[in-house]
Residue, then its C-alpha position, 0 to 999 in steps of 0.5 A: x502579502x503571504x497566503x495568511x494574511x490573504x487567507x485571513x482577509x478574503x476567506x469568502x473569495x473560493x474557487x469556482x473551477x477545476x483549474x483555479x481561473x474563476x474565484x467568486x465570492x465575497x470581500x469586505x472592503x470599507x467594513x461592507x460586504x461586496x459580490x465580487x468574481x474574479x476570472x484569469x485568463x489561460x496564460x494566467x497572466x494578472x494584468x489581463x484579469x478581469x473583476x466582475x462586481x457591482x458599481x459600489x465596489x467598482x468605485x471603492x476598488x478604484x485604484x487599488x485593482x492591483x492588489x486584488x489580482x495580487x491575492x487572487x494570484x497568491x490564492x491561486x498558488x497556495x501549497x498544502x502548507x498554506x494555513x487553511x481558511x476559517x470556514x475550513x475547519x467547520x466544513x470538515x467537521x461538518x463532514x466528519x459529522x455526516x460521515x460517523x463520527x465512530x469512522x474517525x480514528x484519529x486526527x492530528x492537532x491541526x487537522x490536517x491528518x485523518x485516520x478512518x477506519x472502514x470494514x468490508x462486507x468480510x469484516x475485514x477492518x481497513x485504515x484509510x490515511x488522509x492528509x489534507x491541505x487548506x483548501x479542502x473540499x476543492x481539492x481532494x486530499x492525498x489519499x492512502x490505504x494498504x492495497x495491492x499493486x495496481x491498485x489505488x483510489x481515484x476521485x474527483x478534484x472536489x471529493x470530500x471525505x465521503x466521497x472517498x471513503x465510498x470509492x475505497x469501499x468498492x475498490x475493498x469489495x473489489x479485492x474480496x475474493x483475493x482477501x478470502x483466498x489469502x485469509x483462508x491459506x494463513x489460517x489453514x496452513x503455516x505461513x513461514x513469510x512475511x511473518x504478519x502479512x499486510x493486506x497489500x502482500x500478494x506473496x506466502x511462503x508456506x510450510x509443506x514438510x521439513x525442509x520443504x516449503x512452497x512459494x505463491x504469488x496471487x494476482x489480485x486481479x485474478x484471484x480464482x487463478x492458479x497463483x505463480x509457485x515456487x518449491x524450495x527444499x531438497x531436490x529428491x523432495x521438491x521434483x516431485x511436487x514439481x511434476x504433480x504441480x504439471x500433470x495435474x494443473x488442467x484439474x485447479x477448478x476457479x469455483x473451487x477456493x486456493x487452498x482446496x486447489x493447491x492441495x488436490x494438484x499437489x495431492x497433499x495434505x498441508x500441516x498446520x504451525x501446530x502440527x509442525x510444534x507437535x513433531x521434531x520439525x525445525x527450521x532453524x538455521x544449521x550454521x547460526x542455530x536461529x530461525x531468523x536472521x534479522x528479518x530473513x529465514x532459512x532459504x538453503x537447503x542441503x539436497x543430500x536425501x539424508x540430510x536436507x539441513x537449511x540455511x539462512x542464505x547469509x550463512x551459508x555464504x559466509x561458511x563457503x567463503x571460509x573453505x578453502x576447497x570452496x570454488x566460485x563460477x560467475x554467480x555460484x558457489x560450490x562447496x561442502x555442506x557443514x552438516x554432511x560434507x556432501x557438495x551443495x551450491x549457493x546461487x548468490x542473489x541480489x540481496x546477497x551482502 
């Protein structure tokens, strides 16, 4: 018999534990409705099933036990595939209902696939991601929302949709102070990678001069820490920023925001996307001319002082290869800058061609 057919036969037969061992219910046999409790025992196996019912039933299913260890069985393996019961339908519009019908997002021709949206206490909006199998409620739907590593949403095998959209409420309000510290950099400064953040990108790349650009990675479980940095530009440009990041980090304050921290270790000021359209500053590529080279921006840079012209990593190697006078040592190039023929150096990485 096919999980459908069962499905259709015994919709009322549910299970009664976590491990899909004990069913109670009802079951229509002789267009009667009977009692009926079925319990496997640990090693699963069928003949060693035993029904609990009453003698009505015990005398309509004389025979024809059997069969019913073989639903129970097929019930008990039924995949996400399976078509879902009729009651099914019901109890997840019922749980829609309960929950806000303004929470549904979306919802696929089968309902089988539901998108809720949900808002922190910042006003942040977030999209929960759920995908249903046919025995919801008792057993939990797979679970999806834009978070940062490590976290995730946990629940109980019979949560229901308000169960889980309580359990991601309080992991976003866990995640407030690591939304507001990066909420606050993409607005105050120009953040030059990824180019439109996700609430799971823990990583900006922003703009401090020409050519200059620093690089923080913050832990989310840690917000109010000093974030890993990284400098990329000339070297006459970025040593110094190297040397204040040093002497200055006893000074980085956790009561006092990411931004106002960066800037007073840094003793910087940094210039907004707008401030850098107001003046000459480029960052476009000196090879190809383009600031974007499919999704990667200019990463190299000449540390000449009076040249400091950037590079798409991708370019430069391909320029490098070009010249003869080019020499390679395990993973770096040496060469010329095509700019101000001065030597310059490309570290290949793993993402290099």
């Amino acid at each position: 018999m096919c999980d459908r057919s069962l499905l259709s036969q015994c919709p009322l037969l549910l299970p009664q534990d976590l491990h899909g061992r004990v069913y109670d219910g009802f079951i229509t046999a002789q267009d009667k409705d009977f009692r009926l409790r079925v319990i496997l025992p640990a090693d699963l196996k069928l003949q060693n099933a035993r029904i609990e019912c009453s003698w009505q039933l015990k005398k309509v299913l004389q025979g024809y036990q059997h069969v019913v260890k073989q639903d129970v069985a097929l019930k008990n393996t039924s995949s996400l595939d399976a078509s879902p019961a009729p009651q099914y339908y019901s109890l997840l519009v019922k749980d829609i209902e309960n929950l806000g019908w303004d929470k549904l997002l979306f919802v696929d021709n089968e309902f089988s696939t539901i998108k809720l949206k949900i808002e922190d206490s910042s006003g942040r909006e977030h999209v929960i991601l759920l995908r249903l199998g046919a025995r919801y409620p008792y057993k939990a739907p797979d679970c999806s929302v834009d978070l940062p590593v490590p976290f995730s949403i946990s629940w109980t095998p019979q949560s229901n949709l308000q169960d889980i959209y309580n359990q991601v409420l309080l992991t976003l309000e866990s995640l407030k102070d690591f939304w507001d510290a990066l909420d606050e950099i993409d607005k105050k400064t120009w953040v030059l990678e990824p180019e439109k953040p996700t609430r799971s990108a823990t990583v900006r790349r922003i703009a401090i001069g020409n050519n200059v650009s620093i690089t923080i990675d913050l832990d989310p479980r840690h917000p109010t820490m000093i974030p890993e940095c990284y400098f990329l530009g000339a070297d006459h440009v970025v040593h110094p920023l190297k040397d204040k990041l040093n002497s200055n980090i006893h000074l980085w304050d956790p009561e006092t925001g990411l931004f106002q921290n960066l800037k007073d270790i840094l003793e910087i000021e940094f210039p907004s996307q707008s401030d850098f359209k107001k003046s000459d500053f480029s960052m476009d590529c000196g090879i190809c001319y383009a600031y974007r080279l499919d999704s990667a921006i200019p990463d190299q840079v000449c540390d000449d002082p009076h040249c400091g012209q950037p590079f798409h990593q991708a370019c430069l190697y391909e320029w490098l290869n070009t010249l003869p006078s080019s020499r390679q040592s395990f993973n770096i190039i040496y060469g010329e800058c095509p700019y101000c023929s001065k030597p310059i150096t490309l570290k290949l990485s793993n993402k290099t061609f």
